[in-house]
N, CA, C and O atoms as CSV, one atom per row, in Angstrom:
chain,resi,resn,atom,element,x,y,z
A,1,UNK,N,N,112.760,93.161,35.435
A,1,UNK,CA,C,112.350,93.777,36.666
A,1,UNK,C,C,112.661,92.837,37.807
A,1,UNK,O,O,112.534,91.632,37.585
A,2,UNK,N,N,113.032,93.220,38.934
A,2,UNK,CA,C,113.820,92.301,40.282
A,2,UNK,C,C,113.631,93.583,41.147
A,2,UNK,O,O,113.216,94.720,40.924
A,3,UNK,N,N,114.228,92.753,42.485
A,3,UNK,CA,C,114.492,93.124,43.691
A,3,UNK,C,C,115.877,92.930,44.586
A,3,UNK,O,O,116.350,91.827,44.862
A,4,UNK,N,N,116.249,93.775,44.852
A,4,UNK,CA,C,117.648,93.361,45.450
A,4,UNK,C,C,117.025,93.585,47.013
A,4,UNK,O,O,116.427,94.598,47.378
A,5,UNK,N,N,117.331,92.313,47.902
A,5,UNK,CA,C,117.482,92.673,49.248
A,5,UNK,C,C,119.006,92.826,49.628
A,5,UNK,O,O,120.022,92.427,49.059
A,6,UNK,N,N,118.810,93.545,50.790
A,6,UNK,CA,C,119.982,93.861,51.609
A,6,UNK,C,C,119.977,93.399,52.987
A,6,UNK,O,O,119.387,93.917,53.935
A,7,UNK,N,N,120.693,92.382,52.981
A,7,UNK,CA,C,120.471,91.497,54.482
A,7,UNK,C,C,121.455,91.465,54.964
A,7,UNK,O,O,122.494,90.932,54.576
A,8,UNK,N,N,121.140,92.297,56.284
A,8,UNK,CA,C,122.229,93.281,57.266
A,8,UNK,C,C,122.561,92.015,58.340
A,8,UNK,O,O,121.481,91.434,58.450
A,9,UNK,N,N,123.198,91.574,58.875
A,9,UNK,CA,C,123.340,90.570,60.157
A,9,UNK,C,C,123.512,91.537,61.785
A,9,UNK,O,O,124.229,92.496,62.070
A,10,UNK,N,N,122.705,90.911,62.430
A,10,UNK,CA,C,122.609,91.476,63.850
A,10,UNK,C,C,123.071,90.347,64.484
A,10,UNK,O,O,123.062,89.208,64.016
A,11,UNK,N,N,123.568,90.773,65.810
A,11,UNK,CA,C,123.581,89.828,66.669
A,11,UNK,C,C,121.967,89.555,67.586
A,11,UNK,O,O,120.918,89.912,67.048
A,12,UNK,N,N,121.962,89.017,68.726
A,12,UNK,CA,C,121.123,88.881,69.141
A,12,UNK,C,C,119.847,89.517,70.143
A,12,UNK,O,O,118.738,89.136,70.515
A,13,UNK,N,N,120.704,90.696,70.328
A,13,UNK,CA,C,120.217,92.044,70.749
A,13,UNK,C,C,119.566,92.843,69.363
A,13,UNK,O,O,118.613,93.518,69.753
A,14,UNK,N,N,119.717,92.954,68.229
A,14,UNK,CA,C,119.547,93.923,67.173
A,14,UNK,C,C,120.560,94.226,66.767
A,14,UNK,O,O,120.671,94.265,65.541
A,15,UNK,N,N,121.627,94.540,67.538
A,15,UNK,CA,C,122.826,95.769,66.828
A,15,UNK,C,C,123.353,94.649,66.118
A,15,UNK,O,O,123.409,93.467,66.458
A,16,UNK,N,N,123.902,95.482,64.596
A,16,UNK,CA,C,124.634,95.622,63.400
A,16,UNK,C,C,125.992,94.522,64.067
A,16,UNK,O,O,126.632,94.910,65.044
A,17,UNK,N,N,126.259,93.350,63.498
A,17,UNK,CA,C,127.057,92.420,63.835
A,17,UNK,C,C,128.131,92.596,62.630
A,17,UNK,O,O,127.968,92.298,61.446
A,18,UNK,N,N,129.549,93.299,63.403
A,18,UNK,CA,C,130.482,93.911,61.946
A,18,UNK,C,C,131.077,92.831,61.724
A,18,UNK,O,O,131.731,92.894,60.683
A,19,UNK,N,N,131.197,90.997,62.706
A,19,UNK,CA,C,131.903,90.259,62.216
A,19,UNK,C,C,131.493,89.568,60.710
A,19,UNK,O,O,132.280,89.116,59.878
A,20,UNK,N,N,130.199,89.625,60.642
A,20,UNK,CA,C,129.473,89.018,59.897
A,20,UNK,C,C,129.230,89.915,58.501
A,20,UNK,O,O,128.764,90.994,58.867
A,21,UNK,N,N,129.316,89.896,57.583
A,21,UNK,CA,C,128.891,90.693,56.145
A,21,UNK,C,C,127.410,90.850,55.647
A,21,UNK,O,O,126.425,90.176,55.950
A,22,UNK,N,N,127.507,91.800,54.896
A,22,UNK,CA,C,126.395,91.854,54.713
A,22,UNK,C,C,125.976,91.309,53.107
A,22,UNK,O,O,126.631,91.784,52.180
A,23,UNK,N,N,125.244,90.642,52.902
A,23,UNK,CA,C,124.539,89.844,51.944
A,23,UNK,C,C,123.278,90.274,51.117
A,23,UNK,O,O,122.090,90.316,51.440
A,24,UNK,N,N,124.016,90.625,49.769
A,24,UNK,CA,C,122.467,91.193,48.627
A,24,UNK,C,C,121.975,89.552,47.822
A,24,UNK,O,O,122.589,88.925,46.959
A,25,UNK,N,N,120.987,89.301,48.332
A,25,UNK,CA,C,120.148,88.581,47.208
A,25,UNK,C,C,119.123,89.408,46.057
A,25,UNK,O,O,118.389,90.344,46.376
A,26,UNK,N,N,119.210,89.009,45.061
A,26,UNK,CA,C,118.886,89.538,43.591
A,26,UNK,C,C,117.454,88.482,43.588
A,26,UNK,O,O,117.649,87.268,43.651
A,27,UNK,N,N,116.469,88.854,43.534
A,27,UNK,CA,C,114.824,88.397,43.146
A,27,UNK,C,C,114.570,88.985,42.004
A,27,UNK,O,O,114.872,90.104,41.589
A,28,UNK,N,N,113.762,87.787,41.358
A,28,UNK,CA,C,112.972,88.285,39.757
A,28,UNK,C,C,111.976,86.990,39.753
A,28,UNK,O,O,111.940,86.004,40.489
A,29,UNK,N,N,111.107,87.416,38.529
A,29,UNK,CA,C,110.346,86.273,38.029
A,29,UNK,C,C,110.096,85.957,36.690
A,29,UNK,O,O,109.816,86.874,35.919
A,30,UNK,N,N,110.166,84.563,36.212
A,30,UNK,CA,C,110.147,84.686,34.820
A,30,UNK,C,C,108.652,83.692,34.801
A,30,UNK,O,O,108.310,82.726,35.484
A,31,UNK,N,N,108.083,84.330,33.847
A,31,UNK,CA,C,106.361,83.608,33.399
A,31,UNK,C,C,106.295,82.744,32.761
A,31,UNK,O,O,106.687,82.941,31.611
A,32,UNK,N,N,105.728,81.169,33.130
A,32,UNK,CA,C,105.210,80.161,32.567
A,32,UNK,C,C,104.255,79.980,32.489
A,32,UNK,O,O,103.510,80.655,33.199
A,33,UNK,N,N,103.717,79.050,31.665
A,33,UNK,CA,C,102.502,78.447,31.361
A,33,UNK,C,C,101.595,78.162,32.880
A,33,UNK,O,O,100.393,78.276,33.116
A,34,UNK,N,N,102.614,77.799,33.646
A,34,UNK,CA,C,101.541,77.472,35.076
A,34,UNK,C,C,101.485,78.840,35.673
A,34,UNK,O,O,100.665,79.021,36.573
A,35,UNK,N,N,102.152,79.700,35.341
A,35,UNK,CA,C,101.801,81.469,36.330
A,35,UNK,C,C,103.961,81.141,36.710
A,35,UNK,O,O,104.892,80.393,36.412
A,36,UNK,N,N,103.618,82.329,37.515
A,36,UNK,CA,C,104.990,83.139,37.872
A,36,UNK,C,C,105.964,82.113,39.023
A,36,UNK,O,O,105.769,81.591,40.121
A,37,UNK,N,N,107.235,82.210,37.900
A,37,UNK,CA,C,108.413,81.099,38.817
A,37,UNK,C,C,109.176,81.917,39.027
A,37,UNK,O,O,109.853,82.436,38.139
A,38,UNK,N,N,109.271,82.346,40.764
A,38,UNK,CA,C,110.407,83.131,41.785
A,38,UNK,C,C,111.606,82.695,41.245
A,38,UNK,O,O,111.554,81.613,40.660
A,39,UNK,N,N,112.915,83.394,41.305
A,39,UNK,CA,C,114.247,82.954,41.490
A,39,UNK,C,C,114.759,84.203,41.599
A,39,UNK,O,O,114.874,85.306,41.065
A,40,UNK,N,N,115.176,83.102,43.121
A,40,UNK,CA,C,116.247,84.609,43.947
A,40,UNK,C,C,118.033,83.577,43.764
A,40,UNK,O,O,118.221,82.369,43.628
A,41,UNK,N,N,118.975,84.685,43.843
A,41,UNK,CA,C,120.125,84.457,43.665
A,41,UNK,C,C,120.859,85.433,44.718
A,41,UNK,O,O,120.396,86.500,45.119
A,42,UNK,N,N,121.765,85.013,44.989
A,42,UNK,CA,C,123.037,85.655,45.981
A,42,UNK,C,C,123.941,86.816,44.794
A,42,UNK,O,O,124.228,86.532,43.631
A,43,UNK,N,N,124.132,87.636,45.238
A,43,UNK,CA,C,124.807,89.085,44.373
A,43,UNK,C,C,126.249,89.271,45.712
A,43,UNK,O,O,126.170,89.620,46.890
A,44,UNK,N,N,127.356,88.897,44.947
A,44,UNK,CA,C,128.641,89.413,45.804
A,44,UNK,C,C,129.007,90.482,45.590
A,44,UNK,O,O,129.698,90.805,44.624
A,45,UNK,N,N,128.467,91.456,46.752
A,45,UNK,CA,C,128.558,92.797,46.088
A,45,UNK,C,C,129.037,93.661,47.862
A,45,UNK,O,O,128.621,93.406,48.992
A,46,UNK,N,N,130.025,94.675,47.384
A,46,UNK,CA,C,130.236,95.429,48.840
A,46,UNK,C,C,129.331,96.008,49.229
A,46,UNK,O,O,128.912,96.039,50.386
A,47,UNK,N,N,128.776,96.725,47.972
A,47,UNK,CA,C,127.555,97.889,48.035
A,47,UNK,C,C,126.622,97.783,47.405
A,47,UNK,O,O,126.682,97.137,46.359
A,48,UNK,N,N,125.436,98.380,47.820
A,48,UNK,CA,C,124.329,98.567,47.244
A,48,UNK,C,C,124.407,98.517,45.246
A,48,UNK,O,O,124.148,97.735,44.332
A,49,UNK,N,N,124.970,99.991,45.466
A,49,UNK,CA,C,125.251,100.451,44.329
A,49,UNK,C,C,126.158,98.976,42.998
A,49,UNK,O,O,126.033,98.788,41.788
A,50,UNK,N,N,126.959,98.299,44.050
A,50,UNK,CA,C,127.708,97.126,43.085
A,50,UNK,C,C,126.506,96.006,42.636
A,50,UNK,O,O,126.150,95.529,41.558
A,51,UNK,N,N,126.156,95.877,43.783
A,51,UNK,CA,C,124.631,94.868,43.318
A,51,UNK,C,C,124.077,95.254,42.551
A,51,UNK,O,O,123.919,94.414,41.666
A,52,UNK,N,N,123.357,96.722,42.234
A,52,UNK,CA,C,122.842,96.974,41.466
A,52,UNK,C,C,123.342,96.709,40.221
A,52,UNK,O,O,122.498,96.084,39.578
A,53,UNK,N,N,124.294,96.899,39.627
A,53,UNK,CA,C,125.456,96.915,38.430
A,53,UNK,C,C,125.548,95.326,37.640
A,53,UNK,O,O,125.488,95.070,36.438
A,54,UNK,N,N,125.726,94.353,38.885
A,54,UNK,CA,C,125.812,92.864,38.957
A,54,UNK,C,C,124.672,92.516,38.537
A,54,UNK,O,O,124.723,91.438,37.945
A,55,UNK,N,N,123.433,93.073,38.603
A,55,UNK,CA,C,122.157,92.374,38.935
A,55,UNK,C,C,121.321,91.595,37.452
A,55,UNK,O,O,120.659,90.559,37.511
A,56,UNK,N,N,121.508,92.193,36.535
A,56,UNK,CA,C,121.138,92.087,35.434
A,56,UNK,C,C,121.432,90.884,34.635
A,56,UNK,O,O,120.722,90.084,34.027
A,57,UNK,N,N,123.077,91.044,34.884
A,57,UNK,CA,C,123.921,89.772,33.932
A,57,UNK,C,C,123.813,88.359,34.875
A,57,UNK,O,O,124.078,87.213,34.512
A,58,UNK,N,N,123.254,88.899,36.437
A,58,UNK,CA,C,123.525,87.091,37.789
A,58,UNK,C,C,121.650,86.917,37.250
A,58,UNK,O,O,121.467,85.890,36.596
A,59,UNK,N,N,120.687,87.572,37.418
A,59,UNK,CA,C,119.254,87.190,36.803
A,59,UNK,C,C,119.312,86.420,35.660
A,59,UNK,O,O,118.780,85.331,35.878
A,60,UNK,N,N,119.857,86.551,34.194
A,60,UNK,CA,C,119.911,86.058,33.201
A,60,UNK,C,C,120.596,84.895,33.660
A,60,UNK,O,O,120.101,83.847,33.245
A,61,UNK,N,N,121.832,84.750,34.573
A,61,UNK,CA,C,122.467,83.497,34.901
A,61,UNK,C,C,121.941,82.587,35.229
A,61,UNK,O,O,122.033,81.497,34.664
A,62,UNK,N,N,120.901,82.958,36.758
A,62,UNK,CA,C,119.864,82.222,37.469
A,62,UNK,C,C,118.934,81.769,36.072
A,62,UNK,O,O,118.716,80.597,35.765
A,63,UNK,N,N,118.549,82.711,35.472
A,63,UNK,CA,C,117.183,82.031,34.895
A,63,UNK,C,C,117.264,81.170,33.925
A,63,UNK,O,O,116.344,80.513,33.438
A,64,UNK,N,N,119.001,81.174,33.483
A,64,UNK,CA,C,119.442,80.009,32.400
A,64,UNK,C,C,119.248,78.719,33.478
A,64,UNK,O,O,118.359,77.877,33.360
A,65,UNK,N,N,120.467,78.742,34.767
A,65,UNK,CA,C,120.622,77.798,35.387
A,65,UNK,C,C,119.070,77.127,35.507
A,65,UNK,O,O,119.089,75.965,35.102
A,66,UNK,N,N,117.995,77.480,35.871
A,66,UNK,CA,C,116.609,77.562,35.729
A,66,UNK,C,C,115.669,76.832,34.714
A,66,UNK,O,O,114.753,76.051,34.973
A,67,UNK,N,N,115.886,77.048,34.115
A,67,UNK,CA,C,115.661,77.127,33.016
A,67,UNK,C,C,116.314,75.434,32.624
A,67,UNK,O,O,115.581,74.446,32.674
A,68,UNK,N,N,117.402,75.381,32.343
A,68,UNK,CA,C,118.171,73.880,32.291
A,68,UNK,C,C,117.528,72.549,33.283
A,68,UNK,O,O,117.183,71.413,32.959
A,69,UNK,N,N,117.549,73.381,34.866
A,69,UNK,CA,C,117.349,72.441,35.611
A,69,UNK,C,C,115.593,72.047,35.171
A,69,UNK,O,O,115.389,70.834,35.207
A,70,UNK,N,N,114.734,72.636,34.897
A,70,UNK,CA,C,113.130,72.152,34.246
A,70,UNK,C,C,113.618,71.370,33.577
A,70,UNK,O,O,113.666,70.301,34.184
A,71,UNK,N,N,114.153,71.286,32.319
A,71,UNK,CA,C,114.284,70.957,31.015
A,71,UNK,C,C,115.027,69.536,31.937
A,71,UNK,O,O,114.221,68.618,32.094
A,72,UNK,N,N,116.189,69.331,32.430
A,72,UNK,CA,C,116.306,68.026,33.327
A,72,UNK,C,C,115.087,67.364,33.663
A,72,UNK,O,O,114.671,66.361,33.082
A,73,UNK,N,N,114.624,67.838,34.441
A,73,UNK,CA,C,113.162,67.597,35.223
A,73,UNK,C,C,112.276,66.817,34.140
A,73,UNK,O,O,111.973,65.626,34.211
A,74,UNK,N,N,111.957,67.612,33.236
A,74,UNK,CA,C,111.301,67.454,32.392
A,74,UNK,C,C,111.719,65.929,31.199
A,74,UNK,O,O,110.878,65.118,30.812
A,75,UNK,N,N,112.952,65.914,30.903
A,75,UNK,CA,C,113.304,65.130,30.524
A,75,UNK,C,C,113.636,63.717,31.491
A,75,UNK,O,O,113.829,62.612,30.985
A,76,UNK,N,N,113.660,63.968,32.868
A,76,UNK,CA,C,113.553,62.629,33.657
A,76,UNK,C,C,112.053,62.011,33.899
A,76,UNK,O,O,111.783,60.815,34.006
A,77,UNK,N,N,111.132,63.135,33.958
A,77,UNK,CA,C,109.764,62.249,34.425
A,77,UNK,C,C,109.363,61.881,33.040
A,77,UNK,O,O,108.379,61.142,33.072
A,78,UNK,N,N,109.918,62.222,31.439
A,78,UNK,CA,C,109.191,61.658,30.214
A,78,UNK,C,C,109.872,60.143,30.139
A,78,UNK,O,O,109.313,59.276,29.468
A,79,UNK,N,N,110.789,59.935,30.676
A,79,UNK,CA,C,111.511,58.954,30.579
A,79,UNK,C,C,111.258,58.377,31.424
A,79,UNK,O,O,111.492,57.222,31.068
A,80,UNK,N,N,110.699,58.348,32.981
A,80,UNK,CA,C,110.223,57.672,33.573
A,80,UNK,C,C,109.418,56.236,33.257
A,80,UNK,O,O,108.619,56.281,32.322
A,81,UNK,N,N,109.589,54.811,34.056
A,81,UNK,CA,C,108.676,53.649,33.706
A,81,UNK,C,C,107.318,53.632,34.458
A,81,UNK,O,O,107.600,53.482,35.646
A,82,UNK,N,N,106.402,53.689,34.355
A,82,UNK,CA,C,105.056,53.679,34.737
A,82,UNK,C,C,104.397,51.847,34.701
A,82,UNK,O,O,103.939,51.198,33.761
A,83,UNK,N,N,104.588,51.531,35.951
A,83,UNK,CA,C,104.511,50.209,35.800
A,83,UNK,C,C,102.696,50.268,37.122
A,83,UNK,O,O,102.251,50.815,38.131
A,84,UNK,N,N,102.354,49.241,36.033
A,84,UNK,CA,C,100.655,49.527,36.779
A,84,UNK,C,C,100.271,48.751,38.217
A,84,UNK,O,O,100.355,47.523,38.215
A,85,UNK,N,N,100.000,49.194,39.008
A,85,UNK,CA,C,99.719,48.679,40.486
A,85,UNK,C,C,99.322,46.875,40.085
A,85,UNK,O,O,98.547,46.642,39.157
A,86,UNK,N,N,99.708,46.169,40.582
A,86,UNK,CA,C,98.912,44.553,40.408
A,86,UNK,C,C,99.503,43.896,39.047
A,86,UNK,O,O,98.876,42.989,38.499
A,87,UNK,N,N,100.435,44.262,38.643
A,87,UNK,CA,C,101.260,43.135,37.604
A,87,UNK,C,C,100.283,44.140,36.188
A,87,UNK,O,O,99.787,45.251,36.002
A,88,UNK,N,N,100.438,43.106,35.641
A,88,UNK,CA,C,100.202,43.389,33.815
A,88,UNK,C,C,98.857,42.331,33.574
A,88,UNK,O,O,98.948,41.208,34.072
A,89,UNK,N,N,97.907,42.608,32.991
A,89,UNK,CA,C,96.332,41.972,32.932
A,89,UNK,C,C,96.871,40.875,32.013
A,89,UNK,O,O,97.900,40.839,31.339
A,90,UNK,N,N,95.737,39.862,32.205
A,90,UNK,CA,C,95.891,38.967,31.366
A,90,UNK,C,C,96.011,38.934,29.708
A,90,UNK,O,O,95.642,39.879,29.012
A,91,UNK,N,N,96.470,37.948,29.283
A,91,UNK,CA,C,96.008,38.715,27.279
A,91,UNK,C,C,94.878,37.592,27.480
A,91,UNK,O,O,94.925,36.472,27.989
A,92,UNK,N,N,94.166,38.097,27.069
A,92,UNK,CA,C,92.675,37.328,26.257
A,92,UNK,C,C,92.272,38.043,25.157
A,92,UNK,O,O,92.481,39.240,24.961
A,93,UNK,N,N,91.598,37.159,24.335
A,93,UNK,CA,C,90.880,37.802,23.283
A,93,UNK,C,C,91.645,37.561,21.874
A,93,UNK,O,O,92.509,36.688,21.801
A,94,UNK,N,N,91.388,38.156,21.045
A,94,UNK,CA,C,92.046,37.672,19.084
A,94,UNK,C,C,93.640,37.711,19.520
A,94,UNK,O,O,94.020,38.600,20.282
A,95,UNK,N,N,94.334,36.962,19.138
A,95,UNK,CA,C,95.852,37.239,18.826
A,95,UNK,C,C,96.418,37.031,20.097
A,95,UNK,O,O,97.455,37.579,20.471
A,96,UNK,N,N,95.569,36.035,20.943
A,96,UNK,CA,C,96.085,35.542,22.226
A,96,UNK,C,C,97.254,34.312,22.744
A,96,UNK,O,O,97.716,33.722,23.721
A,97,UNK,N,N,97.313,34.464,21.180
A,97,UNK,CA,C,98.466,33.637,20.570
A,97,UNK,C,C,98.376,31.725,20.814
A,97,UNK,O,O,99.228,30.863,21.029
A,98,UNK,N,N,97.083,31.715,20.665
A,98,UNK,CA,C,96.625,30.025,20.862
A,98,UNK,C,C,96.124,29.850,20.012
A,98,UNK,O,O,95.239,30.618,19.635
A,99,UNK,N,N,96.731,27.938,18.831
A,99,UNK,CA,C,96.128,28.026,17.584
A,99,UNK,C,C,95.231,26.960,18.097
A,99,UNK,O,O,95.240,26.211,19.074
A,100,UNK,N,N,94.356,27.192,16.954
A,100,UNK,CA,C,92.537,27.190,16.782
A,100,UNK,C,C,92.593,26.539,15.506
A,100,UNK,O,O,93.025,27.124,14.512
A,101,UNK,N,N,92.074,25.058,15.478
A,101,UNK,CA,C,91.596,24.753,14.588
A,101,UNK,C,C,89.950,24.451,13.775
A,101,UNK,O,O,89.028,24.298,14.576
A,102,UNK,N,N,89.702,24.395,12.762
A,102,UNK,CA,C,88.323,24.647,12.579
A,102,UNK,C,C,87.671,23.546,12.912
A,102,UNK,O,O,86.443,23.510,12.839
């Protein structure tokens, strides 16, 4: 399920600007664990009717591309170094690596 807009270009009065084209973006949402992730995509389409046709196979595209770029994401912040504010604490305590005789 999606949305195709149809985004007409005006000039700066309102009227219909014929230098400029007109532009379908394709909206959907796919459900994660945190709730609903938008992805809108650009549809090169003359007509309504072509967008419509396009729309199905560029959604599955987006939501791969999508889909990959998390899984990046995801794999850069697990790999991330987490280094603790103020250096590294002292070692004290058993195995402080100082020998002890009786």
């Amino acid at each position: 399920m999606g949305t195709i807009r149809r985004l007409t270009p005006v000039n700066k009065d309102g009227v219909r600007d014929p230098a400029r084209a007109v532009i379908y973006v394709g909206e959907t949402q796919v459900l994660t664990p945190a709730g609903a992730l938008p992805i809108a995509f650009e549809i090169g389409a003359g007509s309504l009717e072509e967008a419509a046709e396009k729309f199905g196979q560029l959604a599955r595209e987006a939501i791969e591309r999508t889909v990959k770029e998390l899984q990046e994401l995801r794999r850069q912040a697990a790999s991330s170094i987490v280094i603790p504010q103020g250096g590294m604490p002292p070692m004290t305590g058993p195995g402080g690596g100082k020998i002890q005789m009786p």
